[in-house]
N, C-alpha and C positions, 0 to 999 in steps of 0.2 A: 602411387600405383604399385602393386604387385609386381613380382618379377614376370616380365613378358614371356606366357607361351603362347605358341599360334596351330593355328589347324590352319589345312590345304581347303579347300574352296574345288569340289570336284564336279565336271563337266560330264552327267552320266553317259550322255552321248558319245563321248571320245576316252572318260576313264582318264582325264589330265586333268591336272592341277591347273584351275585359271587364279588360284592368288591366296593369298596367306592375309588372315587376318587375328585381328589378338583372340585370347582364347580368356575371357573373362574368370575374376574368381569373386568371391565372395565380399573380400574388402574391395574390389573394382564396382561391386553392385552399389556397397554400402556409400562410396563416394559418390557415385550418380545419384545416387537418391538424394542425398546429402545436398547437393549440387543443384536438384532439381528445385528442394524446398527451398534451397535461398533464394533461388530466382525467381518465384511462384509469384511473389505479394507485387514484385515489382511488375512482373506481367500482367499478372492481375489488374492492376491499377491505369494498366496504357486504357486511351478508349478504344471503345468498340471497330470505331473507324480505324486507326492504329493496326488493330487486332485484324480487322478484314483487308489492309491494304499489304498488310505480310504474308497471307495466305495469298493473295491474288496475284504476289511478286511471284511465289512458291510456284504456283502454275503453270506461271509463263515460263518460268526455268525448266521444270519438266516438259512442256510443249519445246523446248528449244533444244533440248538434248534428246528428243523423243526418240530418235533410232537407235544411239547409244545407250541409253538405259534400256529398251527393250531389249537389243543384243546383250545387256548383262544377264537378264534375267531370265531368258533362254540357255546363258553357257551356264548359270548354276542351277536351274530345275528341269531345264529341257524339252519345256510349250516350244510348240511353233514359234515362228519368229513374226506372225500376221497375229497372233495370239495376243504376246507379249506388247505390241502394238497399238490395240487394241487395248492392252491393261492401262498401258500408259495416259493410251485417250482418254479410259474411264477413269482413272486416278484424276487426271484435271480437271474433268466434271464435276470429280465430289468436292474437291477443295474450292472448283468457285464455286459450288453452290453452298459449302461452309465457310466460306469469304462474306455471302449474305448473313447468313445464319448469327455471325457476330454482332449483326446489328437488329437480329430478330429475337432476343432473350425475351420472353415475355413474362407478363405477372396478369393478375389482378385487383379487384377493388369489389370490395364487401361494405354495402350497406352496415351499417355499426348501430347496436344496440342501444348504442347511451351516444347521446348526445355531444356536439360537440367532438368526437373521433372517428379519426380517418383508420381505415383497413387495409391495409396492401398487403399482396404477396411481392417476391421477388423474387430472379434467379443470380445463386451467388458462384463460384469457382467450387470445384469438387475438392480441389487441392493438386496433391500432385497422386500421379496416375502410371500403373503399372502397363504396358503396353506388349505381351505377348503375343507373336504374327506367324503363322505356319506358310509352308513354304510353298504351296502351289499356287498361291500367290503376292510374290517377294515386293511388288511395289504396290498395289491398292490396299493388301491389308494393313500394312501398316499405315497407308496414307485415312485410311477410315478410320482409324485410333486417333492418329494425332492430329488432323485438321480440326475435329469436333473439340477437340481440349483445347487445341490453342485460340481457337473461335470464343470458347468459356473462359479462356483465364488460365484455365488449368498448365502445368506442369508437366511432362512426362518423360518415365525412361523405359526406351522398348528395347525389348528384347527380340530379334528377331531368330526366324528357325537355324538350325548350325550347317543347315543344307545351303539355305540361303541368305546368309548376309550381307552381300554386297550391294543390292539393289538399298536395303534400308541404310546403308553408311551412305550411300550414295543423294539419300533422300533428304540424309542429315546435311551432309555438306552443304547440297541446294537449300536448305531453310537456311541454313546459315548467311549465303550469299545474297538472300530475299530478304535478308536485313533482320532475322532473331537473334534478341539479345544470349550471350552467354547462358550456357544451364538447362534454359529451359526445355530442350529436347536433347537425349542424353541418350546412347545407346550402348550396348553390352553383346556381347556376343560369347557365345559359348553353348553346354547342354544342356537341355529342360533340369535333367537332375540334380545339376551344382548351381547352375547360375539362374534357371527360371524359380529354383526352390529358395534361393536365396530372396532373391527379387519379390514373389508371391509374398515370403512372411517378415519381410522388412517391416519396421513399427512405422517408419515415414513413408509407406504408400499407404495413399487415402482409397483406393479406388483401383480394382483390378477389370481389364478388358484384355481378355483372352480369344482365341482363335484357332481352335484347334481338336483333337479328340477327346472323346465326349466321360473316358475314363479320365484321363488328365484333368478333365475341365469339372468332375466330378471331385476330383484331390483339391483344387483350386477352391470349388464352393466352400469345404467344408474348413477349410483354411479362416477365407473369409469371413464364414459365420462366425467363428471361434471368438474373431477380431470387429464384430459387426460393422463390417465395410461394404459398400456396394460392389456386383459384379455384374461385367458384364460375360455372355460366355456364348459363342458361335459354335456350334459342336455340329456331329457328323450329323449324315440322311440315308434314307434308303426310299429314296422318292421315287414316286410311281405316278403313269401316265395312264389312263384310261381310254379305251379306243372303243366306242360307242357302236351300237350295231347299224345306227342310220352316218356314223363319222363320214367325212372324207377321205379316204384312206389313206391317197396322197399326199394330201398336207400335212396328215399327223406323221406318215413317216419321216418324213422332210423332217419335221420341227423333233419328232422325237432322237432320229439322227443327230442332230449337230446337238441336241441337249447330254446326248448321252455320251458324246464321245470327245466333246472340248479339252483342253487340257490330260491327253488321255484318258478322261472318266475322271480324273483326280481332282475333283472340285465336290464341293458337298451340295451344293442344289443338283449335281448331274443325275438323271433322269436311270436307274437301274436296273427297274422293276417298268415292264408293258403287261396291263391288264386288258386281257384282248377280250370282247364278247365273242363267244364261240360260232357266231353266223360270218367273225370277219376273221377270226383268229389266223386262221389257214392264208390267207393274205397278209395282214399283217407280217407273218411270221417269215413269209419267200420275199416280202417286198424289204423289210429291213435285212437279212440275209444279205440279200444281192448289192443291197445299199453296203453294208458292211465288207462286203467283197471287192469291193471297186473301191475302198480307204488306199489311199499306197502309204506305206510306214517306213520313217527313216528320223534321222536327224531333225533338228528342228528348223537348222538355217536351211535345209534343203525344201523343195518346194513341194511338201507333202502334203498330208492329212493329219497323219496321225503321229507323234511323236514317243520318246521312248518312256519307261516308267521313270521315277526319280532317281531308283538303284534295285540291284540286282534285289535285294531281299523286297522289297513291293513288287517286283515282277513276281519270284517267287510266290509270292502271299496268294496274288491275283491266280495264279494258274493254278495255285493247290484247290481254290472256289472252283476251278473251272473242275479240273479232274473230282473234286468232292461229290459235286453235282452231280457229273456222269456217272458215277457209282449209286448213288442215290434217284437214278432213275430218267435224266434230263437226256434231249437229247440235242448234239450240239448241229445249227443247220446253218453253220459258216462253213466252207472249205478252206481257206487260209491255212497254211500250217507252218508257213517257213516264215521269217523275220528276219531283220540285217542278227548282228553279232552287238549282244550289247542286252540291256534291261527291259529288250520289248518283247511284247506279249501280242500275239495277233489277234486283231480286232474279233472279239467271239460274240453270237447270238445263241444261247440256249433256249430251246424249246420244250412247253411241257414238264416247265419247272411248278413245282405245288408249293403253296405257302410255309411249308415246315421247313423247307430244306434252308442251309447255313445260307446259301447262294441268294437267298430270296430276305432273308431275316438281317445277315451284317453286311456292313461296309467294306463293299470289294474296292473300290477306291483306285479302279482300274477298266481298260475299254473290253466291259461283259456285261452284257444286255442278258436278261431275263423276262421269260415270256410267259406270263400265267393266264388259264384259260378260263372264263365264267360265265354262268347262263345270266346274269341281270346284273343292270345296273345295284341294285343292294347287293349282292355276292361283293361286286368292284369295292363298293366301299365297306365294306366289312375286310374285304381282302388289304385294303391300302391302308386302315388302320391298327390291323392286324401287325404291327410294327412298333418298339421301342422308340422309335423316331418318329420325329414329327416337322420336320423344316418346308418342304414345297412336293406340291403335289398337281397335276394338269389330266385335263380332262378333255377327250376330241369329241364333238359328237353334232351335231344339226338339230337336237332335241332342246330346247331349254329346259323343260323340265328336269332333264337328265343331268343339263348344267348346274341348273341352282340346286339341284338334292346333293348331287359329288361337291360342289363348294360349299353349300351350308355345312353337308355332314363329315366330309374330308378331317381328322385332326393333326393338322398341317398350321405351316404359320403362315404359308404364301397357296393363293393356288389359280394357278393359271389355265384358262377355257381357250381350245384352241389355240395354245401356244406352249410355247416348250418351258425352261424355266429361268430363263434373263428375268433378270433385277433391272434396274431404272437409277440412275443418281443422285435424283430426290426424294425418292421412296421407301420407307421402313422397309426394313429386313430381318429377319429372323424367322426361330422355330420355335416349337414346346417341346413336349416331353425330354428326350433323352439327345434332344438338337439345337437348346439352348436353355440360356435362362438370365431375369433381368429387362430391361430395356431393349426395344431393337435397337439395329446401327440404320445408318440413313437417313438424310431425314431429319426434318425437324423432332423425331421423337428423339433425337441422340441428345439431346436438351437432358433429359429425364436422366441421364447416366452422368453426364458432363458435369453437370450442375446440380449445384442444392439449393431445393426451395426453402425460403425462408419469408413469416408471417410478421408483418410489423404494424404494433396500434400506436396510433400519433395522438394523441390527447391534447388540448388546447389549453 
């Protein structure tokens, strides 16, 4: 190992230090990797069953420390602590159901032209696998990388965000205790720039799955191509909910609320853009206001709503969108103006925002809602793919027709009728355009990234 430096571990909510960990460097990568390949073949080689009773030990350990790991990943990103909770839940979910998945690898069989031979596909181990996790979510993202490899066979060393690594050391340890042999999950810590670039262009990663912004993940592809390796890549959204002119107003507020505002807005399915039809817009617009005015914002262990940004410059970023827009025209119909002391931003609804403005086009990545207003269903979706992004998009309305035209023609990866934009933990996930690319995660399709098919003729 490298001579030991470490970074503080900061709690944006209180601005302290909850803990020091090493500060990775480039020979610390090259060892992990190193580390990871030797242990690959022999992992590889356990059975399936083997493979699925380690993940399923994994689970119980994270359900048994569930409140402590949530309190970690609250003090280093600053979710709610019902949030964080909730993450943990959902983290157990994905791994037992990638506890199955170890014994779900499938293939097939092709009739053969010549007589006498058999035809099979198979699925074999990717190898070992690059594992980059962003920080707003410091336990499932990472848990979504490595259940699915260690389910395959596969290897992996992750790297998690430098905001938040304690929930992924902490992930590590628990696999370990679940009975993983030496190696094969190896993690690093330090900054995208030294240590995920290292990581990315190491010759012994087989296989990168990334988690994070969509310029980054754009550095990463092209990386990969160079090295013809698979990626995986979850990049950002600017998802938009559509409110129908026959909707329920009610409900779609409700769901577009809590979609839009989870995690302070700092999640990529979070809901940004309301494409109001103009016969409801004017409701809409006072009904989520008032919803937003009654958020109470504080800390996260405290029993809020709304918690704070990850650090002062995302607050920043967020309110420069807020102020841009009111320059350009928008006009803000939240009253909120005062916040504790610290990285928050008060829950904002701009109205009367038009599709060109920045507010409406990037990644605020922060609790600001945008209200755009349209005469028809076609305008909607003209308006919601009017966007470089493509990850999840939702539609409220009582009209089917109006449903299957917004989900047939939506280009989106996910798109939800009548509900906000929750995932599921057996269900594909992902985006297109400029919101992913590669294989979804979730899911049996996380097969197709894990794994290499491989065609075998058996001749008699």
């Amino acid at each position: 190992m490298t001579p030991e430096r470490t970074q503080s571990v900061i709690n944006p909510a209180t601005a302290e230090s909850i803990g020091e960990v090493p500060l990775s460097q480039a020979a610390d990568v090259d060892a992990a990797v190193r580390a990871a390949r030797s242990a690959q073949p022999g992992w590889a080689a356990t059975s399936p069953s083997q493979r699925a009773d380690v993940l399923a030990r994994w689970a119980g350990l994270l359900a048994e420390v569930r409140e402590d790991l949530a309190a970690t990943a609250t003090a280093e990103m600053g979710k709610l602590l019902k949030e964080s909770l909730g993450e943990v839940d959902r983290a157990v979910a994905e791994i037992r159901f990638m506890s199955g998945e170890a014994l779900r690898a499938d293939g097939q069989t092709f009739p053969s032209a010549r007589p006498g031979t058999l035809v099979y596909t198979t699925r074999v181990p990717v190898g070992t696998v690059a594992a980059i996790t962003p920080w707003n979510f410091p336990i499932v993202a990472p848990v979504r990388k490595i259940a699915p490899a260690l389910a395959a066979g596969d290897a992996v060393v992750v790297k998690p965000a430098e905001q938040s690594p304690l929930s992924a050391l902490r992930l590590a340890d628990l696999l370990q205790k679940a009975g993983l042999p030496a190696g094969v999950v190896n993690v690093v810590c330090g900054r995208g720039a030294e240590v995920g670039e290292a990581l990315v262009n190491h010759p012994g990663v087989d296989a990168i799955s990334f988690t994070g912004s969509t310029g980054v993940g754009r550095r990463i592809s092209r990386s990969a191509g160079e090295r013809l390796i698979p990626v995986q890549l979850e990049l950002g959204g600017k998802n938009a909910a559509y409110v129908d002119a026959g909707a329920d107003v009610e409900r779609a507020v409700a769901e577009i609320v809590s979609a839009s505002i989870q995690a302070t807005g700092q999640r990529c399915t979070a809901i940004s853009r309301v494409i109001a039809h103009e016969s409801v817009a004017d409701e809409v617009s006072a009904r989520i206001a008032a919803e937003y005015d009654a958020l109470s914002v504080g800390p996260g262990t405290d029993p809020v709503d709304v918690g704070p940004l990850v650090s002062a410059s995302a607050r920043n970023k967020a309110a420069d969108y807020v102020e841009g827009a009111i320059a350009a025209g928008a006009v803000v119909v939240t009253r909120r103006t005062e916040t504790p002391t610290g990285p928050y931003l008060a829950p904002t609804v701009l109205d009367h925002v038009t599709p060109d403005m920045a507010v409406a086009r990037e990644e605020v990545f922060g609790p600001v809602l945008s209200i755009i207003r349209v005469p028809d269903t076609d305008t909607a979706i003209n308006v919601a793919n009017d966007s470089d992004y493509g990850l999840a998009g939702s539609v409220f309305t009582k009209d089917l027709a109006a449903a299957l035209a917004f989900a047939g023609e939506v280009d989106t990866g996910m798109v939800h009728v009548n509900h906000g934009t929750a995932s599921q933990p057996h269900v594909p996930f992902g985006g297109v355009r400029a919101s992913g690319l590669g294989p979804y995660s979730i899911g049996h399709v996380a097969q197709e990234f894990f794994t290499k098919l491989k065609v075998v003729y058996v001749a008699s």
